[in-house]
C-alpha positions in Angstrom: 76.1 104.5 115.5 77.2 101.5 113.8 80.7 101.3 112.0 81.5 100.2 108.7 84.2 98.2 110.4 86.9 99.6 107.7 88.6 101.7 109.9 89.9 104.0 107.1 86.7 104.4 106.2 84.8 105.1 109.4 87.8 107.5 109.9 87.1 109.5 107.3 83.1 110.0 107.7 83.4 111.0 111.5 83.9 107.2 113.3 80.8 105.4 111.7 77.5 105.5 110.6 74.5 107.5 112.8 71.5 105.8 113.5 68.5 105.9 111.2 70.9 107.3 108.0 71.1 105.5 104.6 73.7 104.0 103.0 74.3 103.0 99.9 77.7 101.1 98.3 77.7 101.1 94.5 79.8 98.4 92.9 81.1 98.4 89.7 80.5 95.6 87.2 83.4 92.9 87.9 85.2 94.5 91.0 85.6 92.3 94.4 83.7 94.6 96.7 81.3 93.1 98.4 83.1 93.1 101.5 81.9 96.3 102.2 78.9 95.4 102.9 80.1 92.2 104.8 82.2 94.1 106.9 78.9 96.7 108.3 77.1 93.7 108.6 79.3 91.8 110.8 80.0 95.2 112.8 76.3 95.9 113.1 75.9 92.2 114.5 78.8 91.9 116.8 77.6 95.4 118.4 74.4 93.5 119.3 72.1 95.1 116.6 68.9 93.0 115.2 69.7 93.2 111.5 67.0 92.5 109.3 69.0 91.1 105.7 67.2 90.6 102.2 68.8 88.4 99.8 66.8 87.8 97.2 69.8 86.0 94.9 70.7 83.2 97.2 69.4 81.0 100.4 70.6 82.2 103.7 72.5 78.8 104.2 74.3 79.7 101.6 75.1 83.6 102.0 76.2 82.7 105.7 78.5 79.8 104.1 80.0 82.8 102.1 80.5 85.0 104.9 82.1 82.1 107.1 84.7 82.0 104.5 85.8 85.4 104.9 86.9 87.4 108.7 83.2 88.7 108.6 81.5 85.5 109.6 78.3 85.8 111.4 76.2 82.9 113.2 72.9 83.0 112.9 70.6 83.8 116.0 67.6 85.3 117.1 69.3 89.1 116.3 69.7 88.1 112.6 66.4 88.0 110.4 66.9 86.7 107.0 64.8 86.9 103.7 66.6 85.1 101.0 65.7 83.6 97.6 63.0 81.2 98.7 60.8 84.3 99.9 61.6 86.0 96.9 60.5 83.4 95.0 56.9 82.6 97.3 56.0 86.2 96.7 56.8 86.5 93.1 54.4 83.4 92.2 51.7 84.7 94.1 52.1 88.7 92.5 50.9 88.7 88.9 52.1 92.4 88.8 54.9 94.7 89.8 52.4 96.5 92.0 51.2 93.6 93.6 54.8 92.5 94.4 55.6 95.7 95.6 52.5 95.1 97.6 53.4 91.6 98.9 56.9 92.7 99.9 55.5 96.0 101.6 53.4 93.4 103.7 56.0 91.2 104.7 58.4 94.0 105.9 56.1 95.3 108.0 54.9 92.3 109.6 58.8 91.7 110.2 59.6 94.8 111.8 56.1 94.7 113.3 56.9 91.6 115.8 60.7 92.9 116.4 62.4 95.5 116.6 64.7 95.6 113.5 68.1 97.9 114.0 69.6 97.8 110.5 68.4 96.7 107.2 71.1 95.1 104.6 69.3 94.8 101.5 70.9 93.4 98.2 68.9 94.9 95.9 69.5 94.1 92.0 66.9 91.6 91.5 64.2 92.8 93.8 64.9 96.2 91.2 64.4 94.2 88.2 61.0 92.7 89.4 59.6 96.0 90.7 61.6 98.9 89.3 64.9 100.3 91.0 62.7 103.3 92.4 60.6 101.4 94.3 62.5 98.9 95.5 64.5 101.6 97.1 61.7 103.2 98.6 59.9 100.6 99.6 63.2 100.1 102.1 64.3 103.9 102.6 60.8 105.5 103.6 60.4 102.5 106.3 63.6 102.5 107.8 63.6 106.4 108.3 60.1 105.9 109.8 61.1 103.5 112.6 64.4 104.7 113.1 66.6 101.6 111.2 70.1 102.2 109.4 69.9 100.9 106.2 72.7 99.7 104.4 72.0 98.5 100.4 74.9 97.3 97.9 73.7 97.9 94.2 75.6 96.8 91.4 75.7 99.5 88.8 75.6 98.2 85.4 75.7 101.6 83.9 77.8 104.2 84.8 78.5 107.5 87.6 75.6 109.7 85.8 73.3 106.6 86.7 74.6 106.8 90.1 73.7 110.6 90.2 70.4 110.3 89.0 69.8 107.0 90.9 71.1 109.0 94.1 69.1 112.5 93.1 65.9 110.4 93.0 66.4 107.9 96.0 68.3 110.6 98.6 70.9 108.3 100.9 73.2 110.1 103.6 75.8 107.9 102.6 76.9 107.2 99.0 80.2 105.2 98.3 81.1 104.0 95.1 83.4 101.0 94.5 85.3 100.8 91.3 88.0 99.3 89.1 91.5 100.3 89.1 93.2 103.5 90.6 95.7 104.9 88.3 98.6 102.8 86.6 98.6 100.5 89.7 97.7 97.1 88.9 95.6 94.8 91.1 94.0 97.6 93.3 90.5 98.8 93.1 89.0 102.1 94.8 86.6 103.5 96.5 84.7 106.8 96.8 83.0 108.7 99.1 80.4 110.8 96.8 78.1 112.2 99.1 78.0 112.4 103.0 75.5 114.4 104.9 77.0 114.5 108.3 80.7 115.5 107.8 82.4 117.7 105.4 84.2 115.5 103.1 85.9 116.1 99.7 85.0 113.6 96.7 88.3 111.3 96.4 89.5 107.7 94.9 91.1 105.6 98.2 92.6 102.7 96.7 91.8 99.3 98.2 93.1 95.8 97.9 91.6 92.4 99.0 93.8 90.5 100.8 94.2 86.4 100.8 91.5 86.2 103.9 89.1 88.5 102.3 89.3 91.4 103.7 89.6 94.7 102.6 92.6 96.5 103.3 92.7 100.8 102.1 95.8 101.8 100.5 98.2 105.0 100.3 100.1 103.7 98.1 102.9 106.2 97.6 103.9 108.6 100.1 107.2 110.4 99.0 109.8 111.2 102.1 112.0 114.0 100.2 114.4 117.3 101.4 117.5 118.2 101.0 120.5 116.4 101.9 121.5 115.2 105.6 117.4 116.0 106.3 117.2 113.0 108.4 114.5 111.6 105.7 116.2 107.8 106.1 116.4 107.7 109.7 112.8 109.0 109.9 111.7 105.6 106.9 113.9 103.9 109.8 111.7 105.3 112.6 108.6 103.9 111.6 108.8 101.0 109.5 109.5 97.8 111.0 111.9 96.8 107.9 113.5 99.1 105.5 115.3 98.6 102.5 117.9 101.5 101.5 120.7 102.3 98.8 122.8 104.4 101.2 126.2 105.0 100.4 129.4 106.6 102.1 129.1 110.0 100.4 131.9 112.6 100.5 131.6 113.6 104.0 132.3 110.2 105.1 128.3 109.9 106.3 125.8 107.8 104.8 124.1 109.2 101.9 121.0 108.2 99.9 122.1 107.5 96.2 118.9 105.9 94.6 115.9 105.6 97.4 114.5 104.0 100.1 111.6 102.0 100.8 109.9 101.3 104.1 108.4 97.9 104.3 106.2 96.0 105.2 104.0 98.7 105.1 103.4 101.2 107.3 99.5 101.3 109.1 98.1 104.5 109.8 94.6 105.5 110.5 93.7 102.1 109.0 95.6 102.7 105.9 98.6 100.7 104.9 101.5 102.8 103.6 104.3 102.5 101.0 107.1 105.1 101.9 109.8 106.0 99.3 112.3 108.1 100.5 114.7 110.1 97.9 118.0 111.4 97.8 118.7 114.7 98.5 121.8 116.0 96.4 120.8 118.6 93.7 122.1 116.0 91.0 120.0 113.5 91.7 117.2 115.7 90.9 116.2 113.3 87.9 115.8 110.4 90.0 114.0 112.5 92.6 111.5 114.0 89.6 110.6 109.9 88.8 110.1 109.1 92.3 107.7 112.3 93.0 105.4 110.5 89.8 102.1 109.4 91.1 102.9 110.1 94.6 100.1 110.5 96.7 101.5 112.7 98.5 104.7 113.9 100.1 106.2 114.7 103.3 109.2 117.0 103.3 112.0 117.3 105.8 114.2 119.2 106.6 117.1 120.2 109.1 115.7 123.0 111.4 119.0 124.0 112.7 120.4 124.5 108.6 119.5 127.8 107.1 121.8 126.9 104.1 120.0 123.0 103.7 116.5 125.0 103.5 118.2 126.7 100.6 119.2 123.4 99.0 115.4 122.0 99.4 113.7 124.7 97.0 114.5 123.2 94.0 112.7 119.6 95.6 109.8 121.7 97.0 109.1 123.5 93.9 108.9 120.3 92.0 106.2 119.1 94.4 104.5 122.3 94.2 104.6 122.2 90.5 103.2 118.6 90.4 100.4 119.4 92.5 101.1 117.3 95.4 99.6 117.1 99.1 102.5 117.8 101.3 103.7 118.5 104.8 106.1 120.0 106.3 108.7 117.9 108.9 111.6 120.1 110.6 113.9 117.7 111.9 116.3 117.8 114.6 113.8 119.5 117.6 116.3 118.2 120.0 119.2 120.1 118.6 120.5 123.4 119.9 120.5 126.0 117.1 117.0 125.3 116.1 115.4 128.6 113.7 112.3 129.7 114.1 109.3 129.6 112.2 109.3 132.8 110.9 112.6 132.6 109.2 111.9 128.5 108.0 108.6 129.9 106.1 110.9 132.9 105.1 113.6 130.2 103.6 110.7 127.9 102.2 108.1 130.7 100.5 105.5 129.2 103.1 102.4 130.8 103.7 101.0 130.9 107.1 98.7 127.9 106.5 100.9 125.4 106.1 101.7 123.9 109.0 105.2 123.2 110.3 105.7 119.7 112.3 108.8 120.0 114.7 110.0 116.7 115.2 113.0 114.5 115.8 112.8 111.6 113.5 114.0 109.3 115.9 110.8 109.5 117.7 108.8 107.3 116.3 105.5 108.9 117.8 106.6 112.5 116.3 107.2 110.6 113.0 103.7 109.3 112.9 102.3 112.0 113.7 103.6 113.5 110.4 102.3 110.4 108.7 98.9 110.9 110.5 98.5 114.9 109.5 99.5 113.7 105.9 96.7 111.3 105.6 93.8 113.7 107.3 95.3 115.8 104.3 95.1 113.5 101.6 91.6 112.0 102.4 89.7 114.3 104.8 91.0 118.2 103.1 91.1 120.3 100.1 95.1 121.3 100.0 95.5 124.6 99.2 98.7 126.5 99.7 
């Protein structure tokens, strides 16, 4: 196996990549993805693998020159093969014709993986495509690299659009199809990514937004997970629990305890599963339902607490769940308070909350800061690994 080294990524398609499979990371026209690739390579590398890498756009001075500026710098050694720009260039003045460039090329990979062993193949593709045809070029590297047992790993920038991909994908079969695009949603500054097709794990089709940070590195995004139930939930201490800093509008409500008047934020962001996460956490009084409506927008999904030893609060929290259930939203289930005496069961907290059977219900108290992770964790699986159905 050899991992993507995005661990949000080689979380979601079972730890990594298995040996022999083929990969393929389809960027969009203008989006800073090319880390993706980086990243396998320089995982691939450090593991000890003999990667064989065709660059046929640059020299390899100058492609380890652009990894060295980024955290998935590689030194060149005997375990890293290169075939950049000037063999691209020998072979295309000695081929008068596609078919004897495909020839050339079919000749020198061979004779490569002929003296050594080759692991893993990273081939950037685009203008060995344009000198030989897209479908060749890919099967000149697919159909050897199942033969001897090599992981393949190509980036392909897709100048066209996802039905290219499709037909691309439905001619050239990979195990591994990931497309990176532009935007995700109204957020500005964030790309995403997509897992379209996996053959080894069960996975559902879904944008993950990414960002790039300062260093270069890619960093996967959730970034809006709504903390919401009814009043005196616990849903601030539990923002407390697990962010390192937290901003809140708490007030002294009526009751002469703190109460959450406009929201709070936990930050920096919480990391989970390789994910970093913004929490917003909502007030819980039934007349700040507005303001909990605008919060619940774009929300990527939502955990909802509430008191486990309040059959009247659980009452108070319909209203908020239906909301979320109207707007379509992955959510989970927090009961607060585990330590308390008086705690209800689950059959009557379903009863109280219209929950089927298969949602689960996470006891917790959310001053345990591994309890409230775990909520955080069961959320994610959910909003990248599952269908969410009620």
């Amino acid at each position: 196996m050899i991992y993507t080294g995005i661990t949000a990524l080689d979380e979601m398609i079972g730890g990594g990549v298995p040996r022999g499979k083929r990969v393929l990371f389809s960027l969009a026209p203008g989006v800073e993805g090319q880390q993706f690739m980086f990243s396998a390579l320089k995982c691939a590398h450090s593991m000890g693998k003999r990667c064989l890498v065709i660059v046929p756009y640059t020299t390899a001075e100058a492609f380890l020159s652009d990894l060295s500026a980024t955290p998935y710098g590689v030194e060149a050694d005997d375990r890293m093969i290169l075939l950049d720009t000037n063999t691209f260039e020998e072979i295309e003045a000695r081929s008068r014709t596609p078919e004897a460039e495909y020839a050339a090329w079919e000749e020198r990979i061979d004779s490569v993986c002929g003296t050594t062993h080759v692991d893993a193949v990273f081939l950037y593709c685009n203008r060995l495509c344009d000198e030989i045809g897209t479908e060749a070029a890919l099967g000149l590297f697919s159909g050897r690299c199942l033969k001897r047992g090599a992981t393949l790993f190509v980036e392909y920038l897709n100048l066209y659009d996802e039905e290219h991909l499709d037909t691309l994908t439905a001619s050239n079969p990979f195990d591994l199809v990931i497309s990176i695009g532009e935007g995700y949603g109204n957020l500005l500054f964030v790309n995403h990514f997509m897992v379209r097709h996996v053959t080894w794990t069960s996975l559902p089709a879904r944008e993950i937004p990414y960002v790039i940070r300062e260093n270069g590195s890619v960093s996967p995004q959730i970034p809006k997970i709504v903390v919401t139930g009814p009043v005196d939930a616990g849903k601030t201490t539990f923002i407390q629990t697990v962010s390192e800093n937290w901003v809140s509008s708490d007030r002294i409500g009526i009751s002469g305890s703190a109460t959450t008047v406009a929201m709070d934020f936990g930050h920096p962001l919480v990391s989970c599963r390789g994910f970093e996460i913004t929490l917003v956490g909502t007030p819980g009084q039934e007349h700040f339902g507005p303001i909990i409506n605008h919060l619940l927008t774009n929300a990527t999904g939502v955990i909802f607490i509430v008191d486990g030893t309040s059959a009247e609060s659980l009452s108070r929290g319909l209203e908020i769940l239906g909301t979320v259930r109207r707007m379509g939203l992955p959510f989970v289930i927090a009961v607060n308070k585990r330590e308390m005496p008086g705690r209800l069961s689950d059959a009557t907290l379903r009863t109280l909350l219209h929950l089927s059977g298969r949602i689960p219900l996470y006891h917790i108290s959310a001053l345990n800061r591994e309890e409230a992770m775990g909520v955080i964790d069961a959320l994610i699986a959910l909003i990248t690994r599952e269908t969410f159905t009620e």
